[in-house]
C-alpha positions in Angstrom: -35.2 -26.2 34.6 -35.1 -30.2 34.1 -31.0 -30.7 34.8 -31.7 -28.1 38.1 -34.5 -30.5 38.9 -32.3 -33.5 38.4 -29.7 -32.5 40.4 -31.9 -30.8 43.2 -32.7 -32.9 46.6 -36.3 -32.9 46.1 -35.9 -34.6 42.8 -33.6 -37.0 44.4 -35.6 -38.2 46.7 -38.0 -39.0 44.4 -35.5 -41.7 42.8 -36.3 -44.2 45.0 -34.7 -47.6 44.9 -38.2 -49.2 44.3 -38.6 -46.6 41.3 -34.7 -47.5 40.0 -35.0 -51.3 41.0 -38.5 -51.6 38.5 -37.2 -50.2 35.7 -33.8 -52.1 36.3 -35.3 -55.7 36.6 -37.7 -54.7 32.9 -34.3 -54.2 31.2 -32.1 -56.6 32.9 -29.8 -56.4 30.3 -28.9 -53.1 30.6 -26.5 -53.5 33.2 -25.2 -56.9 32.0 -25.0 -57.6 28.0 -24.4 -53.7 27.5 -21.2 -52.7 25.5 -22.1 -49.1 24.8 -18.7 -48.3 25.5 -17.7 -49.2 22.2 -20.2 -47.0 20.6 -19.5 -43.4 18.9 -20.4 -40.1 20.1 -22.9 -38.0 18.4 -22.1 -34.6 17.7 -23.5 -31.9 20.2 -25.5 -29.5 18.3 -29.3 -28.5 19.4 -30.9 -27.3 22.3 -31.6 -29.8 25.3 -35.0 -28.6 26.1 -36.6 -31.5 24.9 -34.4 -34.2 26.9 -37.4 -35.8 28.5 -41.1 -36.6 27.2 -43.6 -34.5 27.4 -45.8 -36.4 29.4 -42.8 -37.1 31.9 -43.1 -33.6 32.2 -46.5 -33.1 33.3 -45.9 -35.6 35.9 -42.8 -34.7 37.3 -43.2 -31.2 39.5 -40.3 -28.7 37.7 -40.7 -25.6 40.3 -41.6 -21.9 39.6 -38.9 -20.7 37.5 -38.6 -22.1 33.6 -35.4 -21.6 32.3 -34.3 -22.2 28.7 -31.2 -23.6 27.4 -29.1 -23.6 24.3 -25.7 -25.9 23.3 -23.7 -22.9 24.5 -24.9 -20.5 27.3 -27.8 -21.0 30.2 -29.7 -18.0 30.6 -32.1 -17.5 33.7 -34.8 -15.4 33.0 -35.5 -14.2 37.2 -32.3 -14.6 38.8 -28.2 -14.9 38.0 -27.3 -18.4 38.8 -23.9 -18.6 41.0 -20.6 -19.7 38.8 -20.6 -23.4 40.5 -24.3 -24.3 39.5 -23.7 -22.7 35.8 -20.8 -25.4 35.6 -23.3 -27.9 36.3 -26.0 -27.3 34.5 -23.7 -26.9 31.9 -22.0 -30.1 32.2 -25.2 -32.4 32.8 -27.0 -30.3 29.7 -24.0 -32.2 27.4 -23.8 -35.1 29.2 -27.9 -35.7 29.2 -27.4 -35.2 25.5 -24.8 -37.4 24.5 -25.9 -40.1 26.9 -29.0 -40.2 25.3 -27.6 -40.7 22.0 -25.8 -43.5 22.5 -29.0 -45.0 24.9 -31.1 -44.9 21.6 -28.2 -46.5 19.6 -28.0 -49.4 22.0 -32.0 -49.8 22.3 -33.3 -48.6 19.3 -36.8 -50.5 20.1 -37.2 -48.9 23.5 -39.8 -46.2 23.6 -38.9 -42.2 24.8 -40.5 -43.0 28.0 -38.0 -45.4 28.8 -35.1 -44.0 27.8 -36.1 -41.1 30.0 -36.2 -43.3 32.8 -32.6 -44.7 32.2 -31.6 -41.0 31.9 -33.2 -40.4 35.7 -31.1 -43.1 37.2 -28.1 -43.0 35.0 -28.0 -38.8 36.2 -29.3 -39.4 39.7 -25.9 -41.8 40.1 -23.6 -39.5 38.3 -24.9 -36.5 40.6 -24.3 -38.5 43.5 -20.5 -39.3 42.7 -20.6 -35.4 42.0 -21.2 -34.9 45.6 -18.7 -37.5 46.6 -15.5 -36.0 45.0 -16.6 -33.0 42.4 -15.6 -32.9 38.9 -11.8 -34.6 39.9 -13.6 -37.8 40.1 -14.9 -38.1 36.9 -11.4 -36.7 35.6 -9.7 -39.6 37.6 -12.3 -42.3 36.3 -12.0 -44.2 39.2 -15.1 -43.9 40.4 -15.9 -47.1 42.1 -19.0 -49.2 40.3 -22.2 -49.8 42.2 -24.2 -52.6 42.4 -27.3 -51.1 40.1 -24.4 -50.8 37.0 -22.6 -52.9 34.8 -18.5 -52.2 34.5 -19.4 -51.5 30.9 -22.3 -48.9 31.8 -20.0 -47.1 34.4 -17.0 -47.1 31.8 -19.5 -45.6 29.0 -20.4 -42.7 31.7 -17.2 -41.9 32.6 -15.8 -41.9 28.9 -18.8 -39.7 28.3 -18.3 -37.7 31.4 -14.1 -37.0 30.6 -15.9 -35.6 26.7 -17.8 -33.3 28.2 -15.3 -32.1 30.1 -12.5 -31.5 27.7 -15.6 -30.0 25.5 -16.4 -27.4 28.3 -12.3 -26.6 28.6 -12.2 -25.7 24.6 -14.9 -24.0 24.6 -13.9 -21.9 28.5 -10.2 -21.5 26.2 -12.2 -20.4 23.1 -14.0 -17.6 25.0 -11.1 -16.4 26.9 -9.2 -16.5 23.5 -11.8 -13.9 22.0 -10.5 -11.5 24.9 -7.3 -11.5 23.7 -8.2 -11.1 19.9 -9.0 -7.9 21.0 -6.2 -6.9 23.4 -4.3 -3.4 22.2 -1.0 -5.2 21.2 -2.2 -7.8 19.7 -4.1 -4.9 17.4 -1.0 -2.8 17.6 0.8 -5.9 15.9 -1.8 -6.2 13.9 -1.8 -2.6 12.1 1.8 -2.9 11.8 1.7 -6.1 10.1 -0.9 -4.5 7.7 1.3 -1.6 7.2 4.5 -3.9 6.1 2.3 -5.5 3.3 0.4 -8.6 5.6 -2.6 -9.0 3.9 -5.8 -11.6 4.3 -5.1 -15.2 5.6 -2.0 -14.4 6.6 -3.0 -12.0 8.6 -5.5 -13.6 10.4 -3.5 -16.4 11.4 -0.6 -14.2 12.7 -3.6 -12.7 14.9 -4.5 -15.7 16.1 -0.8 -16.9 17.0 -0.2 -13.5 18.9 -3.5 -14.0 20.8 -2.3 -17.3 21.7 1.1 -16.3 22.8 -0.1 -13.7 24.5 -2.9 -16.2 26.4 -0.1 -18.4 27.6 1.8 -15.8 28.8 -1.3 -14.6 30.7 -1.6 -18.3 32.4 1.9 -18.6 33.0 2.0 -15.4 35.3 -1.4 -16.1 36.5 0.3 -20.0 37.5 3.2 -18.2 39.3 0.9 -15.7 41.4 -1.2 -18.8 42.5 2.3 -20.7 43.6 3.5 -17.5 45.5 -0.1 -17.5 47.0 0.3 -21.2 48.1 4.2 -20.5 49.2 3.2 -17.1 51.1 0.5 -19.5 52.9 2.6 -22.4 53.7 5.1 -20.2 55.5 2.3 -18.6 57.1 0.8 -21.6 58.5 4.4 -23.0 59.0 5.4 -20.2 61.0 2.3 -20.4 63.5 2.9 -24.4 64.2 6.7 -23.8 64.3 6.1 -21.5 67.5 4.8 -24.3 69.4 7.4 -26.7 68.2 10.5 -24.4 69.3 8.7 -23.6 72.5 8.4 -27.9 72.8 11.7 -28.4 71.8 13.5 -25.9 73.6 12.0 -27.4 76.8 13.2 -30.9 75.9 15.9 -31.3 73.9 19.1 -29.5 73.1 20.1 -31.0 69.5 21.4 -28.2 67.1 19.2 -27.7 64.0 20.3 -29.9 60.7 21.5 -28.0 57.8 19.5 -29.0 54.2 21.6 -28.5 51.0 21.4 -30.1 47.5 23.4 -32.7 46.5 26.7 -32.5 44.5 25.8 -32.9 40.7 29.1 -34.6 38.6 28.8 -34.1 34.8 27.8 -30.9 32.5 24.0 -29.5 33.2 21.6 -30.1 30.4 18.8 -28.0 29.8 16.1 -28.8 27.8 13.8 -27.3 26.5 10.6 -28.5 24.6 12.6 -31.4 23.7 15.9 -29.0 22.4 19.2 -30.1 24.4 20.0 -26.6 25.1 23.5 -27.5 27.0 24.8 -28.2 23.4 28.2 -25.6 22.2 25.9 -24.6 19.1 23.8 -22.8 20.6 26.1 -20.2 22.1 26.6 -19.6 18.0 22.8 -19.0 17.6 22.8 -16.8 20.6 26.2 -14.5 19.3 24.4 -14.3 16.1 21.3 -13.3 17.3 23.3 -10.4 19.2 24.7 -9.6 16.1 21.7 -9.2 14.2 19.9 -7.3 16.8 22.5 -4.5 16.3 21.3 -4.5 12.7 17.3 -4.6 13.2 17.1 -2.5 16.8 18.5 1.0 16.2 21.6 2.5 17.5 21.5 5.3 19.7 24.2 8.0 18.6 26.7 9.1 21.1 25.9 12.5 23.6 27.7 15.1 22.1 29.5 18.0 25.3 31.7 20.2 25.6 34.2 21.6 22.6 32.5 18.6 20.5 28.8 20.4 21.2 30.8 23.7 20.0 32.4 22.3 16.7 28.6 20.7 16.0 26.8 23.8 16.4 29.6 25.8 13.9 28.6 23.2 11.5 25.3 23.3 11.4 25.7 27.1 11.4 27.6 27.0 8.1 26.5 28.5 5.4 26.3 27.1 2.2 29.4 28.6 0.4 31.4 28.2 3.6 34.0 25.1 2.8 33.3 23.0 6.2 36.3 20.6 5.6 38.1 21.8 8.0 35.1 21.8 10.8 34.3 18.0 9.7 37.9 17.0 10.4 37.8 18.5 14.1 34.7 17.1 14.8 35.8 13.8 13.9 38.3 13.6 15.5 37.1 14.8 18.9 33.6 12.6 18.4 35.1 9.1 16.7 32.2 9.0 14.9 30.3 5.9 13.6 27.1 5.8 11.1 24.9 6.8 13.8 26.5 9.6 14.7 26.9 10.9 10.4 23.2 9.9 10.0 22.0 12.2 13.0 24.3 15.0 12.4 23.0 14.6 8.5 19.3 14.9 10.0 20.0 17.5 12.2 21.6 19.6 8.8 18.5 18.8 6.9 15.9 20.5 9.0 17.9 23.3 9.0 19.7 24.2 5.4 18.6 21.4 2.5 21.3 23.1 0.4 24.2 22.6 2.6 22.7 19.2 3.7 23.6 18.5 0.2 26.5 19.5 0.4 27.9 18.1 3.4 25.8 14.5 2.8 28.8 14.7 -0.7 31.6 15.3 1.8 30.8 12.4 4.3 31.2 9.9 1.2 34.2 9.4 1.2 34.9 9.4 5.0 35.9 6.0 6.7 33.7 5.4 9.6 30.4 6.8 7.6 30.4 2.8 6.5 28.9 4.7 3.0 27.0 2.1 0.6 25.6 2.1 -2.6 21.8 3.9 -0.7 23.6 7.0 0.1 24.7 7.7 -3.1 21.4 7.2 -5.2 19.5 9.4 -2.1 22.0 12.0 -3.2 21.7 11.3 -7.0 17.5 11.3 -6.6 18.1 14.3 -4.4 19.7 16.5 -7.2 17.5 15.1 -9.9 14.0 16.3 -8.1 15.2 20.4 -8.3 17.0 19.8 -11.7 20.3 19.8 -10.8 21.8 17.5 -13.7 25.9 18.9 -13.0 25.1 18.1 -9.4 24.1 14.6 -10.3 26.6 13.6 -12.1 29.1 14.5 -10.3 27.8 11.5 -7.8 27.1 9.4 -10.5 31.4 9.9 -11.2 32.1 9.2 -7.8 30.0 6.1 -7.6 32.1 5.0 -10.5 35.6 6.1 -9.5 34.8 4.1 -6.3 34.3 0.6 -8.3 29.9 0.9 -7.7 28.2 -0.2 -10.1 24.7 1.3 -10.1 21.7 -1.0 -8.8 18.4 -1.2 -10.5 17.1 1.7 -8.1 20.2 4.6 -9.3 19.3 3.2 -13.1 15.6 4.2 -12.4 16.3 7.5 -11.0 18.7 8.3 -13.8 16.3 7.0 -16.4 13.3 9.6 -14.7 16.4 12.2 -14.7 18.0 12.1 -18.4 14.3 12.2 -19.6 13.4 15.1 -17.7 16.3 17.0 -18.7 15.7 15.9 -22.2 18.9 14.0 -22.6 17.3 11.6 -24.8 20.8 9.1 -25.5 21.6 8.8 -21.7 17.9 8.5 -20.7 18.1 5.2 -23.6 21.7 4.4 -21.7 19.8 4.1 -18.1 16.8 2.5 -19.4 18.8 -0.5 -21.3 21.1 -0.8 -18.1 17.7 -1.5 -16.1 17.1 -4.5 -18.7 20.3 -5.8 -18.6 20.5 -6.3 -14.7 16.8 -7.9 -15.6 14.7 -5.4 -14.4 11.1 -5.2 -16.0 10.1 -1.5 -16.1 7.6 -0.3 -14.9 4.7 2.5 -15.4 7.0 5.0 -14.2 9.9 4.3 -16.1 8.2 3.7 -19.1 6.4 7.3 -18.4 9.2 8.7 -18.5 10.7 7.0 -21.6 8.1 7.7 -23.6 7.9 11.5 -22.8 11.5 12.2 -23.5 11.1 10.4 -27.3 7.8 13.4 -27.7 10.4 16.2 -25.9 12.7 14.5 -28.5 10.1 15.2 -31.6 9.8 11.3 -32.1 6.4 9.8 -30.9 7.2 7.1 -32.6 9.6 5.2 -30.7 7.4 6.5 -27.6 4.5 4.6 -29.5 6.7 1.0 -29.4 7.6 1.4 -26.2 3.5 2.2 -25.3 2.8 -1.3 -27.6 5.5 -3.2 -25.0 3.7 -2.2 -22.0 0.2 -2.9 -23.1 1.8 -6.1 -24.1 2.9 -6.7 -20.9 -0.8 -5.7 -19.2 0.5 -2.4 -18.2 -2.2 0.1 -18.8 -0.9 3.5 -20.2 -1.7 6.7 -18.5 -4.4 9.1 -19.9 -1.5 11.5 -19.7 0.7 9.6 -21.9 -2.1 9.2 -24.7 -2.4 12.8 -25.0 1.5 13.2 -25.0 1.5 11.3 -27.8 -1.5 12.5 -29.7 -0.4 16.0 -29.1 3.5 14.9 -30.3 1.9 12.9 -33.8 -0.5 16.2 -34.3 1.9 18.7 -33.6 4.1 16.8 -36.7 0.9 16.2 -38.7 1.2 12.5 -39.0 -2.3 11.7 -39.3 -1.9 7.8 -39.0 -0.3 7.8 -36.1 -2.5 10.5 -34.4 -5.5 8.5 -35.5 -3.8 5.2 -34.0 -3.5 6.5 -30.8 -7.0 8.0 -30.8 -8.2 4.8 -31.5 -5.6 2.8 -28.7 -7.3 5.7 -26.1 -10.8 4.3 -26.8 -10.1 0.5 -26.6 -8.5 1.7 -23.6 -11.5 3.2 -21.8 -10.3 6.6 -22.5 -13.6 8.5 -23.7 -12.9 10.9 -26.7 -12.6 14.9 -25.1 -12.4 18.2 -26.7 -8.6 17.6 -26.2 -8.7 14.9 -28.5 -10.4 15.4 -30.8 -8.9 18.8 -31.2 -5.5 17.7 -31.9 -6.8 15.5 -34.6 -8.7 18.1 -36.3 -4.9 19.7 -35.5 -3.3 17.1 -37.3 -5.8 16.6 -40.6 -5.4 20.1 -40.5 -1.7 20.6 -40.7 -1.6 17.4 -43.0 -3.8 20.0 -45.7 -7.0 17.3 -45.3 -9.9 19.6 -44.2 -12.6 17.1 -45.2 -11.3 14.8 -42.6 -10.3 17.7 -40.4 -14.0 18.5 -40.6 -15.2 14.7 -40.0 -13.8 15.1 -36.7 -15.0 18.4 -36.1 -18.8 17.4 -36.4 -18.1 14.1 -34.8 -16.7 16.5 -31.6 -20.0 18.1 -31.7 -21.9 14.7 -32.2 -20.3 13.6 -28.9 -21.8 16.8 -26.5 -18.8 18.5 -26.9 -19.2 22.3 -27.7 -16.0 23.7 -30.1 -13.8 26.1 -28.1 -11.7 29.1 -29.5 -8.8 27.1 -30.4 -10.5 23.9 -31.9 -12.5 26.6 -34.4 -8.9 27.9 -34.8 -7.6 24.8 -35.8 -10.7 24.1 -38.8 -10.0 27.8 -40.1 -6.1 26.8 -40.5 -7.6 23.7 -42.2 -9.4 25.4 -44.5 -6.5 28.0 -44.8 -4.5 25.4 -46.3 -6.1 24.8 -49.3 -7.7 28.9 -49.5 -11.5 27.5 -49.3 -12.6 31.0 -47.4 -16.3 30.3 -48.3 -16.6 27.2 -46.3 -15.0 28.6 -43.4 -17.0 31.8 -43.5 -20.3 29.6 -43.5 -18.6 27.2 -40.1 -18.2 30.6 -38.2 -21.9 31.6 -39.2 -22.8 28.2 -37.8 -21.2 28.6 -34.7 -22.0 32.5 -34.1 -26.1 31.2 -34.5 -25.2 28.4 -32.1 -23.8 31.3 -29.6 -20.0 31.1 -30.8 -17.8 34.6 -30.2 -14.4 34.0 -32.1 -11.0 34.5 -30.2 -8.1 35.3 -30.3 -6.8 32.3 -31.6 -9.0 32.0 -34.4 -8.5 36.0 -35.2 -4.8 34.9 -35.4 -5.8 32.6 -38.3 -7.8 34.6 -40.1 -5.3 37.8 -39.6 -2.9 35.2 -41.0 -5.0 34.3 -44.0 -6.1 37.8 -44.8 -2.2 39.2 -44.9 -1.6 36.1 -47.0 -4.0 37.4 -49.6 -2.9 41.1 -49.3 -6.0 42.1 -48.0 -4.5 44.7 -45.5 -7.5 46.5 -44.4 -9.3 43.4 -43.4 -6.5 42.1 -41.4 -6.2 45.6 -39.3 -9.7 45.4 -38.7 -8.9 41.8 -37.4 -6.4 42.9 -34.9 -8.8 45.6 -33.9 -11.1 43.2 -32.7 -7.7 41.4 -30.9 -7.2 44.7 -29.2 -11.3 45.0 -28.2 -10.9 41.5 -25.9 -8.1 43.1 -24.3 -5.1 41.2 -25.0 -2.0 41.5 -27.2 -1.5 40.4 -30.5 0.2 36.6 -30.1 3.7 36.3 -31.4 2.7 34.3 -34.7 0.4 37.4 -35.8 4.1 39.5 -35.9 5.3 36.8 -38.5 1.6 37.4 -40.5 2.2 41.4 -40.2 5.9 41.2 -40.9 5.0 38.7 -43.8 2.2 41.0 -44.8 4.1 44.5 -44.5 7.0 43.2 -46.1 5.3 41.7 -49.4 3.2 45.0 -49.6 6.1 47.8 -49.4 4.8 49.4 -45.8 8.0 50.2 -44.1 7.2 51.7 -41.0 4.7 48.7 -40.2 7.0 46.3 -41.7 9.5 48.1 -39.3 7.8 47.7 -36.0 6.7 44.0 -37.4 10.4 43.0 -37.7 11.2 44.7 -34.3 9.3 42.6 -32.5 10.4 39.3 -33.9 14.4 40.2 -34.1 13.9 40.9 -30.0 12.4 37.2 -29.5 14.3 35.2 -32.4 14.8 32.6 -30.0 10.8 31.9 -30.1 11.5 31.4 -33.7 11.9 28.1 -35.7 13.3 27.2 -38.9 10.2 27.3 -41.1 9.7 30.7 -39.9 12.8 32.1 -40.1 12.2 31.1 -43.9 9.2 32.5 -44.6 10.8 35.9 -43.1 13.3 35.8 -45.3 11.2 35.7 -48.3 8.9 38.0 -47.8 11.8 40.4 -47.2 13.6 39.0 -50.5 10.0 39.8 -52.4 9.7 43.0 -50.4 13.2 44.0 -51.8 14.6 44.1 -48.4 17.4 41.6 -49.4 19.9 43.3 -46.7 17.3 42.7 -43.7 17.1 39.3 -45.4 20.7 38.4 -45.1 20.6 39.8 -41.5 17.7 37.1 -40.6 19.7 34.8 -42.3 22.8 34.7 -40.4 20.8 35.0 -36.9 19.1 31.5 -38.3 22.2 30.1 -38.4 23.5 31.0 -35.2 20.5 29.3 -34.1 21.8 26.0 -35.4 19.4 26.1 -38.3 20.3 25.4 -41.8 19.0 27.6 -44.4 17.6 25.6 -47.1 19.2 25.5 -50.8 17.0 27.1 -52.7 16.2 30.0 -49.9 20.5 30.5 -50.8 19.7 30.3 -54.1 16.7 32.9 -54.4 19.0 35.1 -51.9 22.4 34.9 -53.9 20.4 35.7 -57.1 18.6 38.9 -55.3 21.7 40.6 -54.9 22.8 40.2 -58.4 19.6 40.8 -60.2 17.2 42.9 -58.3 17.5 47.1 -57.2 18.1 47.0 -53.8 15.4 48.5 -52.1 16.4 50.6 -48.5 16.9 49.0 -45.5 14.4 49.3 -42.8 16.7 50.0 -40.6 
């Protein structure tokens, strides 16, 4: 290796003075007119291989062993070289380098050759103050000029010299730095920084900082074990020589030993710190109100529970729930003097074992004292109750929170937003979601979720649409969920437009059109009494992949029921049973529906024959067909079992058919069943409509009364 070479003794000994004086006296300038002090440094960035000519190479005799070397590590290909020569290979490879540099800078009409052999002498004397004092020399930069160098040269060296040092320092601290990027707490910190939210750069320099800190800390311990070292052998050494001076002294002198003590100080003690005049009265605030928030931030631990308190404790948590533990809590309180610790951990503690009188005891503890309760405790509770349904339960909090002066926060609002629309209570859902926009809360997903599926529990989609319009106005994309809540909502009340909106919202959305969808338009053309359209969107489904299931088939028969065109929906089921289509149930129920409609009895039994073949039992609408059917025909005994049937599950029943009931029994001539189905519709809340009264009134005047089937 050439910087081994240089700084070997064989090498040295070939710089004689005759060598140095010639090429000295053909530059005499060099050590006189020089001023490369002045002159900047080049950066440090290749390999120094190639310091010397190639020819300088052949002549010179480099040893056995060829090493290679890069701006950053020396790596021996036979042997490990010891830490001290690493060092100085290290530190001549920059030096060589940068000296150069700012050599060819000075004489840029030298040739290689020559610089080279400045580089030999200007090394040879830098390796020989090396040996004089080490690397504290250059440090110092007091090394004394000799009488081959200019002040200016030896300045430049030693500026160049103190570069590479502080170079080689960085990058010792840069390496050792990577070793603590990788200790456990500094990852440890790390992953809970991640967890809390700390994301990219941030992230990275917190890691860095904590490295750093943790580095310091490192040299600082690492600083005291050396002075401890140094202390331990002072004494040691102190020790051994003070022998001899006792023995000496004891023999010829008699003078007692001087005390040493520190001098009086007058005046207050300052301590600084980093520049901070720590002596000052404010910082004995700081300090009481870092105490203060350390009680805050560190956790409390509760107090040990013994005795008759551990007796009292174990009762309560005992209880059961319809036990009143009043009387328990009072004891306990007063034998414990408990603070919010202790509530929290008996609370915890009640939890694991009974959630129901957890409850119940978590109600109690709001209005004692020392429970310290806030306006948290009582939207846990209120969230609590709302999650298993318990609407009495929550509102009973929500009364308490308002006897006591609390105002809900944005967080209750939201939980009694989700709540109300949950339970359906569509006017204090709309209450709880307006409070959340006064107190300036923008909603989000999950409030609006729930918004707009308590206007489609409500029957009105369309104020569930607006509120869908606000969030996509607000770049909030809507659920798949609450596209088909709608659709289904819009299609269930056959408005076509708005069914066809959303359909159309869904796919500027991303949301692909399914067999769901485009059921419940077929659905709502359907019920609207448009088969052609109905039928659009049936062939489209099938255009899309999608094969037609038992209830979207159901849904084009009831289209085509509508308006009585059997022939067309004799030839779809033809279709479908040569594409490998086997009705169901549900379309069965339609065409049962149709068949009793047109009085045509024996096909509709032979209908709900097939019905029975699959295995399952007629649905409740095909009662209202047969009851309809029976009725209108004069078959009591069927009509009987038909009515039956419905009377037992009236509260399945909705206004439009609890009308159609009623006339086929007025047309039937069963005008006393009529009146019976009458007054069970309107103790269902229903209102009868005026000319159903009418057509009744006028069929007890006018027409024989026919017996009752009962």
């Amino acid at each position: 290796m050439i910087l081994k070479q240089l700084i070997s003794k064989q090498t040295m000994n070939k710089l004689s003075n005759l060598k140095c004086s010639r090429i000295l006296s053909q530059y005499p300038h060099f050590h006189q007119k020089a001023t490369i002090a002045t002159l900047p440094s080049t950066c440090w960035t290749k390999c120094l291989n190639d310091i010397f000519h190639t020819k300088i190479r052949k002549n010179e005799h480099w040893g056995s062993k060829r090493l290679i070397h890069t701006a950053e590590e020396v790596v021996s290909e036979s042997e490990t070289e010891s830490e001290d020569d690493a060092t100085m290979n290290e530190f001549l490879s920059r030096f060589v380098w940068i000296m150069r540099g700012k050599l060819m800078e000075v004489y840029p009409d030298f040739e290689k050759k020559t610089i080279d052999g400045m580089l030999l002498v200007i090394v040879g004397k830098v390796v020989e103050e090396l040996e004089k004092g080490g690397f504290d020399q250059i440090v110092g930069g007091n090394a004394s000029s000799g009488g081959d160098f200019s002040e200016d040269l030896w300045k430049t060296v030693w500026e160049v010299s103190n570069v590479v040092l502080e170079d080689m320092e960085k990058a010792k601290r840069k390496d050792k730095m990577k070793n603590f990027l990788q200790a456990e707490e500094v990852k440890e910190m790390c992953r809970f920084a991640g967890e809390v939210g700390i994301r990219g750069e941030m992230l990275r320099e917190y890691r860095f900082k904590w490295a750093r800190e943790k580095m310091e800390e490192s040299e600082f311990y690492q600083s005291l074990e050396r002075l401890k070292e140094e202390e331990e052998k002072e004494e040691e050494e102190g020790s051994s020589y003070g022998v001899g001076v006792v023995e000496e002294d004891s023999v010829g002198s008699t003078e007692e030993p001087k005390t040493v003590s520190l001098p009086k100080r007058r005046g207050k003690i300052n301590y600084k710190i980093y520049g901070l005049d720590l002596s000052d009265s404010k910082w004995s605030e700081v300090a009481d109100k870092v105490h203060e928030a350390e009680k805050i931030i560190w956790p409390q631990e509760p107090k040990p529970i013994a005795g008759k308190c551990k007796i009292i404790t174990d009762k309560i948590l005992s209880s059961q729930e319809e036990d009143d533990p009043s009387s328990l809590l009072a004891e306990w309180v007063e034998l414990l003097q408990p603070s919010r610790i202790d509530w929290i951990n008996l609370l915890d503690r009640l939890k694991e074992r009974n959630a129901s009188l957890h409850l119940k005891i978590a109600e109690h503890v709001l209005g004692e004292e020392s429970f310290q309760t806030n306006i948290r405790d009582y939207s846990k509770l209120i969230d609590a109750h709302a999650r298993d349904n318990r609407l009495e339960d929550a509102e009973r909090i929500i009364k308490k929170m308002s006897e006591n002066g609390i105002v809900p926060d944005i967080l209750t609002s939201t939980t009694m937003a989700h709540m109300y629309s949950k339970a359906g209570d569509l006017d204090r859902a709309k209450a709880a979601f307006e409070s959340l926009r006064t107190q300036g809360f923008l909603p989000d997903v999950g409030v609006y979720n729930s918004m707009i599926l308590a206007y489609v529990n409500a029957g009105d989609p369309k104020l569930g649409e607006s509120l869908m319009r606000e969030m996509e106005a607000r770049d909030i994309k809507p659920s798949k969920e609450i596209f088909m809540a709608l659709l289904r909502s819009f299609s269930q009340h056959g408005d076509v437009n708005g069914a066809q909106r959303i359909a159309n919202t869904m796919q500027f959305s991303g949301f692909q059109p399914t067999l769901e969808s485009c059921t419940l338009l077929v659905e709502a053309f359907g019920k609207a009494g448009d088969p052609d359209q109905a039928r659009h969107n049936f062939d489209y489904m099938i255009k899309l992949g999608h094969k037609p299931d038992d209830r979207c088939t159901a849904s084009m028969i009831a289209a085509y029921e509508k308006k009585n065109l059997l022939d067309k929906a004799l030839n779809l089921l033809l279709e479908l049973e040569k594409d490998g289509f086997e009705p169901g149930v549900a379309t069965y129920s339609v065409l049962v529906d149709w068949m009793g409609k047109m009085q045509l009895i024996d096909e509709a039994e032979q209908l709900l024959d097939k019905i029975a073949e699959q295995g399952e039992a007629p649905p409740f609408k095909v009662h209202i067909s047969l009851c309809d059917m029976y009725a209108r025909a004069n078959v009591e005994k069927k009509a009987l079992q038909a009515l039956g049937v419905l009377e037992a599950k009236k509260e399945q029943l909705g206004p439009e058919e609890f009308e159609r009931i009623i006339r086929s029994l007025i047309a039937g001539g069963f005008v006393q069943d009529a009146q019976k189905f009458q007054g069970l519709m309107e103790a269902r809340g229903f209102t009868v409509s005026e000319h159903l009264r009418v057509t009744l009134t006028a069929s007890q005047t006018f027409l024989r009364r026919r017996p009752s089937v009962r």
